[in-house]
C-alpha positions as CSV (number, residue, x, y, z in Angstrom):
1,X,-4.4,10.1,-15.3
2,X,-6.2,7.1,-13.8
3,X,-9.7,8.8,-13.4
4,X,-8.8,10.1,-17.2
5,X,-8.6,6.2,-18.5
6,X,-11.6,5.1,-16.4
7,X,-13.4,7.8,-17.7
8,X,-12.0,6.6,-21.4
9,X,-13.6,3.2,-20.5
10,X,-17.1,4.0,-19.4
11,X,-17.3,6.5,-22.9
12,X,-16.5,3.7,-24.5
13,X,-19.0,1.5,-23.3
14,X,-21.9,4.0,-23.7
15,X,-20.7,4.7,-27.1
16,X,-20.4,0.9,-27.8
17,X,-23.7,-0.3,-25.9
18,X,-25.5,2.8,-25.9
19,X,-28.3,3.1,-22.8
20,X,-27.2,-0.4,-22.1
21,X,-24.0,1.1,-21.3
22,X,-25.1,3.9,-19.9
23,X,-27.3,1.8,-17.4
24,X,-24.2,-0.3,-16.7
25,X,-22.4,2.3,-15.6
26,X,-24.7,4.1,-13.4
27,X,-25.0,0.5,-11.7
28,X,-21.8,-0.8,-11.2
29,X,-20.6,3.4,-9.9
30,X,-23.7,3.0,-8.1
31,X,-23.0,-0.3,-6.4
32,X,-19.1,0.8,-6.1
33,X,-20.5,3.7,-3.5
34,X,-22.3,2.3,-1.6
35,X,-19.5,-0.8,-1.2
36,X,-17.4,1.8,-0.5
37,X,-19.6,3.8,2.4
38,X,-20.4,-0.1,4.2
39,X,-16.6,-0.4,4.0
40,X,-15.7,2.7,6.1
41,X,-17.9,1.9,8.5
42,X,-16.6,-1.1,9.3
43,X,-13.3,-1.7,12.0
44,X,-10.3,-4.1,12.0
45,X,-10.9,-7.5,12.7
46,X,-8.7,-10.7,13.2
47,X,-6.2,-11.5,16.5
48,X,-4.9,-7.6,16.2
49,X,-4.2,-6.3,19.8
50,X,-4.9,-2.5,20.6
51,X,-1.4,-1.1,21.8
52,X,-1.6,0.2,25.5
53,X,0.8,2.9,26.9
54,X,1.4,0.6,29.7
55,X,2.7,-2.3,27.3
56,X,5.0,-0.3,25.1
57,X,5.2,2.9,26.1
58,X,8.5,4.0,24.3
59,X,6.3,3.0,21.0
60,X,2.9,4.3,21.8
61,X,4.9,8.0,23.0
62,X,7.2,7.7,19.6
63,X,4.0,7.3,17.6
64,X,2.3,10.2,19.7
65,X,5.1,12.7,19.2
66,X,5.7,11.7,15.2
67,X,1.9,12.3,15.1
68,X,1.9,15.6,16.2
69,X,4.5,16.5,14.4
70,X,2.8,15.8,11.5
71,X,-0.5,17.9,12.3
72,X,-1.9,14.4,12.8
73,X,-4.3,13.2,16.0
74,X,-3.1,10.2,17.9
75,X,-3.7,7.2,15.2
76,X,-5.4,4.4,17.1
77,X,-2.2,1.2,16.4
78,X,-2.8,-2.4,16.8
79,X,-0.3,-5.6,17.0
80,X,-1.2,-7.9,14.8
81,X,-0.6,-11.6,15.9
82,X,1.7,-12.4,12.8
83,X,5.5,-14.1,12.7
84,X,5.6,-11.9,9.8
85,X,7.2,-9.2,9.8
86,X,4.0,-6.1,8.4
87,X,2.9,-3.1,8.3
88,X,0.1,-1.4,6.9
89,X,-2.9,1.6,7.9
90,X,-6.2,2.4,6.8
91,X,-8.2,5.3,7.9
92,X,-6.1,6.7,10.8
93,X,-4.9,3.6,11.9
94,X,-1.7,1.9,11.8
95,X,-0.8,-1.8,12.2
96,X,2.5,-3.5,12.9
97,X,2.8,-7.1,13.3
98,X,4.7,-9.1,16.1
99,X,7.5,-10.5,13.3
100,X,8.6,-7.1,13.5
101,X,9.5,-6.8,17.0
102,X,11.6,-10.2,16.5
103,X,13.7,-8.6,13.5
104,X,14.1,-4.6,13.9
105,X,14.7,-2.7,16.8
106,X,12.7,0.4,18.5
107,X,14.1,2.8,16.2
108,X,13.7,0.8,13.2
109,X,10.3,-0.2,14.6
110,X,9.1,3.6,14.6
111,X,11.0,4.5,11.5
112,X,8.8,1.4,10.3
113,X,5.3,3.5,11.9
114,X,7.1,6.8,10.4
115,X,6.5,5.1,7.1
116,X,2.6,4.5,7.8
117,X,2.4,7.7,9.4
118,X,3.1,9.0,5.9
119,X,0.6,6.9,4.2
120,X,-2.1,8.6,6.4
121,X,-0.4,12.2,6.3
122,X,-0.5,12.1,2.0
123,X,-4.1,10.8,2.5
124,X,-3.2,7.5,1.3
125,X,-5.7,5.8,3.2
126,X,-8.5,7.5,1.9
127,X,-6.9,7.5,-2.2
128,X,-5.7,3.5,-2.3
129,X,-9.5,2.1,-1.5
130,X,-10.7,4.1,-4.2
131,X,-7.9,2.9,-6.9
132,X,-9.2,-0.5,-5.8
133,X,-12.5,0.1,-6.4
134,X,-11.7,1.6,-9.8
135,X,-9.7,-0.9,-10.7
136,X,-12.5,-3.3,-10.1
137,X,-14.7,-0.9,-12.7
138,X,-12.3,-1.6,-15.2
139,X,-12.5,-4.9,-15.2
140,X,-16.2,-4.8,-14.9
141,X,-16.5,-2.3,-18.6
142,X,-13.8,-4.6,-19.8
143,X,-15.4,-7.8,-19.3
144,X,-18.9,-6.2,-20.4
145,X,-17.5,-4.7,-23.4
146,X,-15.9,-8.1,-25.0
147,X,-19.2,-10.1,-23.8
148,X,-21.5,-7.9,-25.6
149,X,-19.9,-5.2,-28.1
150,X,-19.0,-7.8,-30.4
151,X,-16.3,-5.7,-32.7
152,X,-12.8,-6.5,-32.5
153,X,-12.4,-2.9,-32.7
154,X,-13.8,-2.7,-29.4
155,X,-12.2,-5.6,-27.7
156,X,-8.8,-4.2,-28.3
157,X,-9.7,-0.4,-26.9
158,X,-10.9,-1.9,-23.8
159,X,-8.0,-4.1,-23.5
160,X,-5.9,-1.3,-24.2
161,X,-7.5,0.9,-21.5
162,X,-7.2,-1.9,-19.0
163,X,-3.9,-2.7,-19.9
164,X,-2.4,1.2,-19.6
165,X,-4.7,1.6,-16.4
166,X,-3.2,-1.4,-14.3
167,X,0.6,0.5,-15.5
168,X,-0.6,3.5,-14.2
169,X,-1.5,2.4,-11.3
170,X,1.4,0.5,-10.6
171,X,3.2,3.7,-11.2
172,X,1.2,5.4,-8.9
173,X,0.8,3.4,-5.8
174,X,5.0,3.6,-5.9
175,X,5.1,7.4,-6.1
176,X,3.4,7.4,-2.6
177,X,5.6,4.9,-1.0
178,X,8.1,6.6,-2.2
179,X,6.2,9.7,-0.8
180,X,5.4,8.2,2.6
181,X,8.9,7.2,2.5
182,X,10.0,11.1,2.1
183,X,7.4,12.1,4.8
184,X,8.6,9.9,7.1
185,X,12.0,10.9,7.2
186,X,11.1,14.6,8.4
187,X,9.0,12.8,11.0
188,X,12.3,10.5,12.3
189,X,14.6,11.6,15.2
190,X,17.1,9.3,13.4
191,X,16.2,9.4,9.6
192,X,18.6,6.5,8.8
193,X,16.6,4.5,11.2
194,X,14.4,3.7,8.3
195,X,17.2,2.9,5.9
196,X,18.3,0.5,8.5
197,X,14.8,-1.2,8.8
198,X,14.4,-1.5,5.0
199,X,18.1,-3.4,5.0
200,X,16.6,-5.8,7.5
201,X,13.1,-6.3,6.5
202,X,15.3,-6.8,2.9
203,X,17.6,-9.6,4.6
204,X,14.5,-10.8,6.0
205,X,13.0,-11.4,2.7
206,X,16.0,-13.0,1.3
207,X,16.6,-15.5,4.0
208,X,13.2,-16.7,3.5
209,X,13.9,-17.2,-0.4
210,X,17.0,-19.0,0.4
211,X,15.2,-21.3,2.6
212,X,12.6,-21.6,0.3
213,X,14.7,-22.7,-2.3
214,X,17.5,-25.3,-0.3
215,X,14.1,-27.4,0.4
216,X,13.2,-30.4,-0.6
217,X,10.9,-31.1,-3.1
218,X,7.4,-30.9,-1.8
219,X,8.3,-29.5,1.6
220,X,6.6,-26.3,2.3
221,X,8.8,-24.7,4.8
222,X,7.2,-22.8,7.7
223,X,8.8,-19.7,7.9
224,X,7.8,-19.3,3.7
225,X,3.9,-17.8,3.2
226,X,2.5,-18.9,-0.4
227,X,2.2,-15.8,-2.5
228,X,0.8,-14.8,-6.0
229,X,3.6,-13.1,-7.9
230,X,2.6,-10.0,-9.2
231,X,2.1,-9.4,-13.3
232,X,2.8,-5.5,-12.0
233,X,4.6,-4.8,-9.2
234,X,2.9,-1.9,-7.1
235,X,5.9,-1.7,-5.2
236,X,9.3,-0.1,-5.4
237,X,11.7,-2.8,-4.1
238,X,13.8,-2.5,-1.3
239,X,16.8,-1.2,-3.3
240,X,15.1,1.3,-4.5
241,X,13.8,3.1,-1.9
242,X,17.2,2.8,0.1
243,X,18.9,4.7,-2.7
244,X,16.1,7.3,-2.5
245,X,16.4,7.7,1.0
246,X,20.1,8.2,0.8
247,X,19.6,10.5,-1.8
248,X,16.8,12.3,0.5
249,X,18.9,12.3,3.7
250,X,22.3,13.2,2.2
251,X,20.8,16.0,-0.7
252,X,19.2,17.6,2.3
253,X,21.0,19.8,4.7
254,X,17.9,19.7,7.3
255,X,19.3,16.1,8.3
256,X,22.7,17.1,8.3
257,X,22.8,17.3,12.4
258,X,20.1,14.6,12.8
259,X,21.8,11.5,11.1
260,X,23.6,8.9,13.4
């Protein structure tokens, strides 16, 4: 669907600009590749720690063993120097921040990696840098077409494309968390372990709203990071993914002896 509307877009441009349209697009998918190639050869940087055996070894063997049991080789996981709790991967490569450690414990912690885990199993890594990349097109065709087409006729389709591109998107992007979600369950020794991390990582979230709000005016308090709310949300929300995962674990006899 999303390659479908992009493809919508850069017809529409040709059509409406003709070789300048044409030339635009072979550009900007031009410029997008190699972006995307300089990317990937690039590695993590910032105050991220490589995770030793030696240091945590009941994390670095839980990863290990979820790994190959998801046909996956040994993802390479760094500790990122953050009060926050995080996660996130790219490529094969996971990343859990040190606010994490302070709010879940081991199990919720690996249920927490399970969750990458099933980012890089459903080839997330490799799909969401391309959806950004796309979605930077769009608003390149977009912005060309109501510069230079000129026709409100025009304007409006490209709006229109953008608009239902960002929606699918959004609708996307929450089908593979949910996904990763799924993945990660068949992964877990203890598949409530990540229900259990979501109901913290929730609490977590709320206590820092409620502090954010008892303060004073013009006091920025320091456990509350500035953020742009979204126009979209690309994420389900906590509550929705515990219901799912209930749904998953309690729908699904395979769990049955597993669930503590």
């Amino acid at each position: 669907m999303l390659f479908i509307i992009m493809a919508l877009e850069v017809i529409l441009a040709v059509i409406a600009l003709k070789e300048l349209g044409l030339r635009i697009a072979l550009a900007a998918f031009g410029s997008i590749l190699l972006l995307y190639f300089w990317v990937s050869t690039k590695d993590v940087k910032g105050s991220y720690l490589t995770l030793q055996r030696s240091e945590i070894p009941w994390l670095y063997d839980g990863i290990a063993e979820m790994a190959k049991k998801a046909g996956l080789p040994m993802p390479r996981v760094y500790i990122l120097d953050d009060y926050i709790p995080n996660a996130y991967s790219f490529k094969n490569t996971i990343v859990l921040s040190l606010g994490l450690f302070e709010v879940l414990d081991s199990d919720e912690i690996l249920a927490v990696a399970a969750h990458e885990l099933g980012h890089i199993k459903n080839g997330d890594t490799k799909i969401f840098p391309v959806l950004a990349y796309g979605r930077f097109l769009m608003m390149v065709f977009t912005g060309v077409l109501i510069l230079l087409a000129h026709t409100s006729a025009v304007t409006v389709a490209a709006l229109f494309l953008y608009a239902l591109y960002e929606v699918a998107r959004a609708n996307f992007l929450k089908s593979r968390e949910f996904q990763a979600d799924e993945t990660a369950l068949r992964l877990l020794d203890v598949p409530m372990s990540l229900k259990h991390a979501l109901e913290e990582l929730k609490y977590y979230e709320d206590l820092r709203v409620g502090v954010r709000l008892s303060a004073l005016p013009s006091i920025e308090p320091a456990i509350e990071r500035k953020q742009k709310p979204a126009i979209i949300e690309t994420h389900p929300s906590y509550d929705e993914r515990i219901f799912r995962i209930l749904v998953e674990i309690n729908g699904n006899n395979m769990f049955n002896q597993r669930v503590q």
